[in-house]
C-alpha positions in Angstrom: 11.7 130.5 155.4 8.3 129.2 153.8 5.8 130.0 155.9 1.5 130.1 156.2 0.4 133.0 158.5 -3.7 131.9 158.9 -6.5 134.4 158.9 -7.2 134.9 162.4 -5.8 137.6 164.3 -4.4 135.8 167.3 -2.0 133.9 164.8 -0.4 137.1 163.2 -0.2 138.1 167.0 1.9 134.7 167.6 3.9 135.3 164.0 5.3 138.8 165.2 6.3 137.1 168.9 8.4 134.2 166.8 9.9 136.7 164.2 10.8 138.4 167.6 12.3 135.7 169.4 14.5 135.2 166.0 16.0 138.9 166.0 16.9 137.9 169.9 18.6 135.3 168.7 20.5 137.3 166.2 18.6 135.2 163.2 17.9 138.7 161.2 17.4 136.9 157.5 14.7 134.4 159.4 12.9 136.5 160.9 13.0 139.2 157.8 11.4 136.7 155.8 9.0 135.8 158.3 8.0 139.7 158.8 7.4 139.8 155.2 4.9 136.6 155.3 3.2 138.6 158.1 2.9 142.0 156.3 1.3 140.3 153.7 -1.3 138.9 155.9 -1.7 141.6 157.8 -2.7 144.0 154.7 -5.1 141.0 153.2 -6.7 141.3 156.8 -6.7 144.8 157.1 -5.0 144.7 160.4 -3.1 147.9 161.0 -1.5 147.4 164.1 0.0 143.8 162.7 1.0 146.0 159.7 3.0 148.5 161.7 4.3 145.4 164.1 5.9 143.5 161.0 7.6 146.9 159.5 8.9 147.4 162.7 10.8 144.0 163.3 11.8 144.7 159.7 13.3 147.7 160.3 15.1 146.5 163.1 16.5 142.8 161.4 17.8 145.6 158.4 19.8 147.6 160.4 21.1 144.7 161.7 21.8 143.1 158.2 23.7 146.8 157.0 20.2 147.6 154.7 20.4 150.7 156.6 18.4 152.9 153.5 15.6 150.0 152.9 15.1 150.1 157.0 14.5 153.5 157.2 11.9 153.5 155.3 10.2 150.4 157.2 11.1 152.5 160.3 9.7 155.9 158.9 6.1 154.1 157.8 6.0 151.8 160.7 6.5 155.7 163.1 3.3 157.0 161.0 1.3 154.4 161.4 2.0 153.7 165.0 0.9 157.6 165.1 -2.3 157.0 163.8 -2.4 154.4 166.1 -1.9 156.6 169.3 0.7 154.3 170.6 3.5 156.5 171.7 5.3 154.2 173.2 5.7 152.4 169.6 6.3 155.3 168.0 9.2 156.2 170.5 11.0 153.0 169.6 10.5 153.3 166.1 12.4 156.8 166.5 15.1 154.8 168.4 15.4 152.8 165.4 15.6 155.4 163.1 18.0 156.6 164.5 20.5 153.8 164.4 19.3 153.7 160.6 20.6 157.0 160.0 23.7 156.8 161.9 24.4 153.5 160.1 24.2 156.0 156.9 26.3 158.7 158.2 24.0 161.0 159.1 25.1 162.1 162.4 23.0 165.3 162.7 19.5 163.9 161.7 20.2 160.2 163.6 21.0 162.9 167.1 17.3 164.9 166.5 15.6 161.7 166.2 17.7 160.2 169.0 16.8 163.2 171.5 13.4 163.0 170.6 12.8 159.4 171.0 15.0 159.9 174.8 12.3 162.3 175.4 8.9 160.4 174.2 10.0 157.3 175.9 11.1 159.0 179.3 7.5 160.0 179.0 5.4 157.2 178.3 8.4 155.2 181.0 8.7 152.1 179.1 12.3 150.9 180.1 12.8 149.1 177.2 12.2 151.6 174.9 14.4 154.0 177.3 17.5 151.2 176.8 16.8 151.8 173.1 16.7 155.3 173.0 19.7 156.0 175.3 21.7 153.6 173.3 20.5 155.7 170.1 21.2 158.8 171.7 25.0 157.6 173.2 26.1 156.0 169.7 25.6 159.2 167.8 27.7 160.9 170.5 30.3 158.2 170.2 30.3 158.7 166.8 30.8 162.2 167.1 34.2 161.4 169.4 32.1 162.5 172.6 32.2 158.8 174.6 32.8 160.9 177.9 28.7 162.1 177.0 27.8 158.6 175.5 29.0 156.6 178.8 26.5 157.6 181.0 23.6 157.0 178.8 25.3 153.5 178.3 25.7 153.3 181.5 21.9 153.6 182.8 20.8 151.7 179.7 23.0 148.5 181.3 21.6 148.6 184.3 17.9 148.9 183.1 18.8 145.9 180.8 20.3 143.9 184.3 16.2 145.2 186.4 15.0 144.5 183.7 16.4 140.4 183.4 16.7 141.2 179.8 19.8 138.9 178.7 19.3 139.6 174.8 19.0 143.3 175.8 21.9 143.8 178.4 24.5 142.0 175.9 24.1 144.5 173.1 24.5 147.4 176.2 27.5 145.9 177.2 28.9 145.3 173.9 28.1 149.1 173.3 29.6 150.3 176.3 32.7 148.2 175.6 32.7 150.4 172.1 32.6 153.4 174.0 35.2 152.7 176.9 37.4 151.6 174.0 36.8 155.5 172.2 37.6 156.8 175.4 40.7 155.3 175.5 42.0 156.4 172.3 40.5 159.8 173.8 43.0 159.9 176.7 45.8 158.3 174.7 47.7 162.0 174.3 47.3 163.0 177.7 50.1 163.1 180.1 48.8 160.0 182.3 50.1 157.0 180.5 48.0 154.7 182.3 45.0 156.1 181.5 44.6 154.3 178.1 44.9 150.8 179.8 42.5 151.5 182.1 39.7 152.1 180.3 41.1 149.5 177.6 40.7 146.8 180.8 37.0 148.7 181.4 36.4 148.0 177.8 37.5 144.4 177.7 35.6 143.7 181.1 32.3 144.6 179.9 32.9 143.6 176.4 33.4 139.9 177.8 30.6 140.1 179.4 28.4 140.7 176.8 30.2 137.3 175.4 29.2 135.5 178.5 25.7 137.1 178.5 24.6 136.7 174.8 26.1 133.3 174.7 23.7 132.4 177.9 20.6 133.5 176.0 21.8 132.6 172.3 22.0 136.0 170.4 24.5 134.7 168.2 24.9 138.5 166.2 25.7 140.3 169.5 28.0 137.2 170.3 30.0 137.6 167.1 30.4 141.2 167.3 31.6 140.8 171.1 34.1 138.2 170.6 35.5 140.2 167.4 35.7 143.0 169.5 37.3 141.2 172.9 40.1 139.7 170.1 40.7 143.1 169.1 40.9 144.1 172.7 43.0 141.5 174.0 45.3 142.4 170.7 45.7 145.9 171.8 47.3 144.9 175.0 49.2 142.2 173.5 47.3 139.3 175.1 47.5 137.0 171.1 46.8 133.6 172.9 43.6 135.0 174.5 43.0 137.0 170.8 43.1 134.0 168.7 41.1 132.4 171.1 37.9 134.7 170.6 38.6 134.8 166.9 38.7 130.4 167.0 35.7 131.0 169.0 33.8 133.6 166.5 34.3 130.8 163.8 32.5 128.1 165.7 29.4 130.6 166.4 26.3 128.6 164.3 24.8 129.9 161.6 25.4 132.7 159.1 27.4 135.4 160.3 26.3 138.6 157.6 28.3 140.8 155.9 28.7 143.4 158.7 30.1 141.1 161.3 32.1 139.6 158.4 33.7 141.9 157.1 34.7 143.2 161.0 36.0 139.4 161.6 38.6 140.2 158.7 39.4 143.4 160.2 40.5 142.3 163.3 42.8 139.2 161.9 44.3 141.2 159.9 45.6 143.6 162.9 46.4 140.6 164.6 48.0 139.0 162.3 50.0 142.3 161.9 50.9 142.8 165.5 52.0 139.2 165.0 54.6 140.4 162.4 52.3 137.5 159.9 51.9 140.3 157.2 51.0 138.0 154.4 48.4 136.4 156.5 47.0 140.2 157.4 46.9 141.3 153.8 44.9 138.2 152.8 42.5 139.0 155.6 42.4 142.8 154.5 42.4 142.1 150.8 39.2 139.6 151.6 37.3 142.1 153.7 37.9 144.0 150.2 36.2 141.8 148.3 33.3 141.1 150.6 32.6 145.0 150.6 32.7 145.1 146.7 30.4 142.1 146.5 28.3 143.7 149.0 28.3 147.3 147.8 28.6 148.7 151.2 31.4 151.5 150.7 31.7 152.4 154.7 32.8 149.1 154.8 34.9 149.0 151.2 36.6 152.5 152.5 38.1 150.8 156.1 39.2 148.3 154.5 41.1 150.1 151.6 42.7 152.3 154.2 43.7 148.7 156.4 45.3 147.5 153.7 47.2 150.7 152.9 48.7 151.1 156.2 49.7 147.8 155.8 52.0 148.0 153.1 53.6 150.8 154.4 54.5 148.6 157.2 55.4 146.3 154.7 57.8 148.9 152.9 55.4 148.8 149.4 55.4 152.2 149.1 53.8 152.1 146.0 51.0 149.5 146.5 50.5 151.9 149.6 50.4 155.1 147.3 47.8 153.4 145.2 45.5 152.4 147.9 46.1 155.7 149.4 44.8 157.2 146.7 42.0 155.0 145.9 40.9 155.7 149.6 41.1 159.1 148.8 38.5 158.5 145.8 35.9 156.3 147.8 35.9 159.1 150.8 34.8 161.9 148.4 32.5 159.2 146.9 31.0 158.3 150.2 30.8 162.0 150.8 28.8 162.1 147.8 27.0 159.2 148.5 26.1 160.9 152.5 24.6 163.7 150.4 22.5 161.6 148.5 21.3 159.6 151.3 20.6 162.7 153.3 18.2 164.1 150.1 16.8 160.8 150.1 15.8 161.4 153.7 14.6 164.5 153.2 12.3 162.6 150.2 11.1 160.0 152.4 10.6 162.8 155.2 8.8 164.4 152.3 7.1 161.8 151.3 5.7 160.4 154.3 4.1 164.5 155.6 2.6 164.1 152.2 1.3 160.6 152.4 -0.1 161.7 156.2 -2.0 164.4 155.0 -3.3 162.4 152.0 -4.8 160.3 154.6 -5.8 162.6 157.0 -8.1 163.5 154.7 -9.0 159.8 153.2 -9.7 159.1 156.6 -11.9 162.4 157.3 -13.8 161.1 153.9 -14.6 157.9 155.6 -15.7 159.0 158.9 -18.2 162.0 157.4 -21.8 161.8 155.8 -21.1 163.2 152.5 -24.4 164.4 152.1 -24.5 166.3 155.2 -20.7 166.7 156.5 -21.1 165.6 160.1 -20.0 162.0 161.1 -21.3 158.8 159.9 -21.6 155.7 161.7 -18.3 154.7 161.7 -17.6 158.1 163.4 -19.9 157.0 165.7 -17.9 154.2 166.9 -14.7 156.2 167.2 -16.5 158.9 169.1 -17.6 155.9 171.7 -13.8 154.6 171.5 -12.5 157.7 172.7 -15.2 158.1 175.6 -13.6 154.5 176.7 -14.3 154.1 180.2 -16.2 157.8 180.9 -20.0 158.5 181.0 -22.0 159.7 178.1 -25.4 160.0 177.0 -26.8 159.3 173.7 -29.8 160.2 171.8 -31.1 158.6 168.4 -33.3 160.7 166.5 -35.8 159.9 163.6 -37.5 162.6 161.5 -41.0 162.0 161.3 -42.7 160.3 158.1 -40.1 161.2 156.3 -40.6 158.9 153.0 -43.6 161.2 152.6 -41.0 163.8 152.3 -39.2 162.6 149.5 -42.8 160.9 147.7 -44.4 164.3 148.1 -41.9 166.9 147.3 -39.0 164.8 146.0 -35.5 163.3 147.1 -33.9 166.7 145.9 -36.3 168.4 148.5 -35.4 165.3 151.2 -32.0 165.8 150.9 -32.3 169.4 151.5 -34.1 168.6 154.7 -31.6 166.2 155.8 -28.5 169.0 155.4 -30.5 171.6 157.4 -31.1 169.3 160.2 -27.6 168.4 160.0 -26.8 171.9 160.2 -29.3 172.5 162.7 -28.3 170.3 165.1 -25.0 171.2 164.6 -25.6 175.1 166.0 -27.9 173.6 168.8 -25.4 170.9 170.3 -22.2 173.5 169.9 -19.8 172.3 172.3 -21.9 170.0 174.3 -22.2 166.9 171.4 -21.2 165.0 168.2 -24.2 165.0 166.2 -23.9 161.8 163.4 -26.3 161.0 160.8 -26.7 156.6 161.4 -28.2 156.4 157.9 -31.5 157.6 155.9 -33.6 159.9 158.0 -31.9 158.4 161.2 -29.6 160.8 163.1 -27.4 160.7 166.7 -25.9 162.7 169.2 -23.2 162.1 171.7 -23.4 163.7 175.2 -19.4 163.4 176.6 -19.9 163.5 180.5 -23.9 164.2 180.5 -26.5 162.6 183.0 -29.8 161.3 180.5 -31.8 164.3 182.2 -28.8 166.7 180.9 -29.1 165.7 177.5 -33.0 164.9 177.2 -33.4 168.9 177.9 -30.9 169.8 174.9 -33.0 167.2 173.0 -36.2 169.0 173.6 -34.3 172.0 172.5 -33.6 170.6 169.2 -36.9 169.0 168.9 -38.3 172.7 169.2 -35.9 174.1 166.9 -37.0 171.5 164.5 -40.5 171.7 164.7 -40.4 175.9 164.6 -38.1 176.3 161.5 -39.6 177.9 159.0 -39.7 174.8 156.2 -41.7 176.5 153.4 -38.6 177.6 151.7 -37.6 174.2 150.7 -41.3 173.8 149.5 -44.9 175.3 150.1 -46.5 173.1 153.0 -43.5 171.3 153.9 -43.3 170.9 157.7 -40.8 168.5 160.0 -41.3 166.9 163.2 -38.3 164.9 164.8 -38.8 162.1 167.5 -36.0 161.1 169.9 -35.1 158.7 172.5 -32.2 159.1 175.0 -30.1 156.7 176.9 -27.4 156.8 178.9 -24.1 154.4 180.0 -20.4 154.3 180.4 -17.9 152.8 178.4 -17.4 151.2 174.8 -18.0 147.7 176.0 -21.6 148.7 176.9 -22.1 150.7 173.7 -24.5 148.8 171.8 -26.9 148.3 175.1 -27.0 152.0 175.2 -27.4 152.4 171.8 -30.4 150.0 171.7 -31.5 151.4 174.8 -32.0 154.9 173.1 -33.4 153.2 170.2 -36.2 151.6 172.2 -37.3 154.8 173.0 -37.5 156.4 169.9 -39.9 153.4 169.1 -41.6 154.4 172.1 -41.8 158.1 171.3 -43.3 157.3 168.0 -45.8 155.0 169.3 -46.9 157.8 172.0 -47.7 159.5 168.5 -44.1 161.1 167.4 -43.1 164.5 167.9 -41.4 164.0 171.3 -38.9 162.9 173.6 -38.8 160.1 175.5 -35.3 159.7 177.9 -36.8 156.7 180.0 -38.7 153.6 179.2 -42.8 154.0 178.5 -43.4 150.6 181.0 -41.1 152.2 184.0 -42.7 155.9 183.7 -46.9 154.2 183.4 -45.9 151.9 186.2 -44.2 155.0 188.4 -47.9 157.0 187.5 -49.7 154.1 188.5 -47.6 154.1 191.8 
């Protein structure tokens, strides 16, 4: 799909909702494409949160599209920059997803830890939806791990958030799910000494495998509608209902647009069983031998490996023995490959896991660079503004300070000597705020502090204290008849939105302290306090 993302935000913002709307309508390769167009954008606009967004669509349309390894690492860079973010809800999902990811490469034991986790980050921030997604990740690894009487009533409660929560494309992958997992728990029972327990929860699982036809159908997620019809014919062919199974299978063909290999390849499957309950074993061994050559093309070995063993049983059925001894065997050689391959995917996990603590750090510290003075180690200005961000809605005071005739400073005893001056005040104020502030140097000889929580009268008295302490040190040692002199003025407001008001607020009065002859601080404005004497 060609397509022109334009430069202003509130277009990549409508981009992410259509690639979105795509995956919801089971249009993975559309709205992969579309991600990628985005991501683009998003970097040339240095736009973080549109960055993370379009990695995390991608992630999701490549588990879908059997790219498992590739969407793990979307997923895993998507989670750390949703952390630096601070949006746990997004980072919950993106656990969610990983999860799927590594279940979808066979690795049970790291896809459950991530699963639990996400459960647990999501039950926190309650977001349903990313509850649904968790729940389901959690459930599928203990299907996979033949535990569906654990994984039903996670399915369960992710169905019926999906029905409060009028979610169509959301409810029809739960249902399809919990079809899966009633049909587990039927092979399950299937020993046990009550013979009609297999039927019933085969009848559960057609019941809410149909509707998740019905429901994706209504909203048009053709992926979830494919895999539900596949898995109703395989149903209905497990209690011997053909008619009804050939019906679902005519239907699957008539679904628009491309079906993928995964969906495919699980179409083939299930005509081929068909066809052999049907006693049509030619017509099952040219479904199996297909599905064979899709997973070759494809290189997905999970899928090569079910097939192999298919089309083994079925000559056995057949009575060639020996095309069944060969096949045997060759499923023999791709399961200890696959169990090489697990091993290899789980050391690549550990890499990327490896990869990305490393990559964190690395900007950890990149990002510490650009929010401190490197000449005097406290913030900068664009520490400043984070400082305000997180103080978002909560009173603070603030106070600009100015070191007097400082250019006389550097002309008299030189920029060495200046920037000398500027570390110590630094320092300085550092030891006489402790706890209570954020000092930040705004540039030149111009410095800030931050009060969190502090009335102007609060911090206009710690000012005075650091005026002192600046005026009394003993300067000499940086040169013979050196001597500094600070002026401040202090304002006080709430909130970010309000932020530059304040800021020019305290400026104002620095201006004002000067022009009452420096050396001082001034925490209201010079007009209000003459007329109030006056008064």
């Amino acid at each position: 799909m060609s397509r022109r993302v334009t430069d202003q935000p509130f277009h990549l913002e409508s981009a992410l909702v259509e690639a979105f709307t795509l995956t919801r309508q089971g249009c993975f390769g559309e709205a992969l494409s579309l991600c990628k167009t985005i991501f683009a954008a998003a970097q040339e606009q240095d736009a973080p949160q549109a960055i993370a967004g379009s990695l995390s669509v991608m992630a999701w349309c490549l588990l879908r599209m059997g790219q498992s390894e590739t969407g793990h690492e979307c997923a895993a860079l998507a989670h750390r920059l949703w952390f630096r973010e601070g949006n746990t809800r997004e980072q919950a999902r993106m656990l969610g997803i990983r999860a799927l990811l590594l279940l979808d490469m066979g690795l049970t034991d790291e896809a459950f830890d991530s699963a639990e986790t996400a459960l647990t980050e999501a039950e926190e921030v309650g977001d349903n939806r990313v509850i649904v997604l968790a729940a389901n990740a959690k459930a599928s690894c203990l299907a996979m791990a033949r535990q569906p009487e654990l994984s039903l009533p996670l399915l369960e409660r992710a169905v019926a958030l999906s029905r409060e929560l009028g979610d169509d494309a959301m409810l029809g992958w739960q249902l399809l799910d919990l079809g899966r997992c009633q049909r587990h728990h039927a092979e399950n029972v299937d020993s046990t000494a009550d013979t009609s327990a297999p039927t019933h929860w085969l009848d559960l699982s057609l019941e809410s495998t149909k509707e998740a036809v019905d429901v994706s159908a209504r909203c048009g997620d053709t992926w979830t509608l494919r895999a539900a019809l596949a898995a109703a014919a395989d149903l209905h062919g497990r209690l011997d209902e053909v008619e009804q199974a050939m019906a679902c299978i005519d239907r699957w063909s008539d679904v628009p647009g491309e079906a993928g290999i995964g969906p495919t390849t699980q179409y083939l499957y299930t005509v081929g069983d068909l066809m052999a309950r049907a006693g049509e074993l030619e017509a099952a061994e040219g479904a199996c031998t297909e599905a064979i050559s899709l997973a070759e093309a494809s290189g997905k070995l999970d899928h090569l490996l079910n097939a192999t063993g298919r089309l083994a049983q079925l000559y056995e059925k057949k009575g060639e023995f020996e095309k069944a001894l060969d096949l045997h065997k060759r499923y023999h050689a791709l399961y200890v490959r696959q169990s090489g391959s697990t091993a290899q995917r789980r050391a690549r996990v550990a890499e990327i896991r490896f990869e990305s603590d490393l990559l964190r750090s690395r900007a950890d510290r990149l990002e510490e660079q650009v929010l401190l003075d490197p000449l005097t180690g406290i913030a900068n200005r664009r520490g400043l503004d984070q400082i305000l961000q997180r103080l978002a809605g909560q009173p603070y005071a603030i106070a600009i300070l100015d070191l007097d005739h400082f250019k006389s400073v550097n002309d008299r005893f030189s920029h060495a000597v200046g920037d000398r001056v500027l570390r110590a005040v630094a320092t300085l104020l550092t030891d006489q705020i402790s706890v209570h502030g954020h000092p930040v140097r705004m540039g030149g000889e111009e410095f800030a502090i931050i009060f969190p929580d502090a009335a102007p009268t609060t911090a206009a008295v710690f000012c005075e204290m650091v005026r002192v302490a600046i005026e009394g040190m003993d300067w000499n040692e940086y040169a013979p008849g050196l001597t500094v002199t600070v002026s401040i003025g202090v304002a006080a407001g709430t909130g970010m939105e309000h932020a530059d008001e304040i800021v020019a607020t305290a400026d104002r009065r620095l201006y004002s302290a000067k022009a009452a002859g420096r050396n001082r601080v001034v925490s209201v404005d010079v007009v209000l306090l003459e007329a109030r004497r006056e008064a």
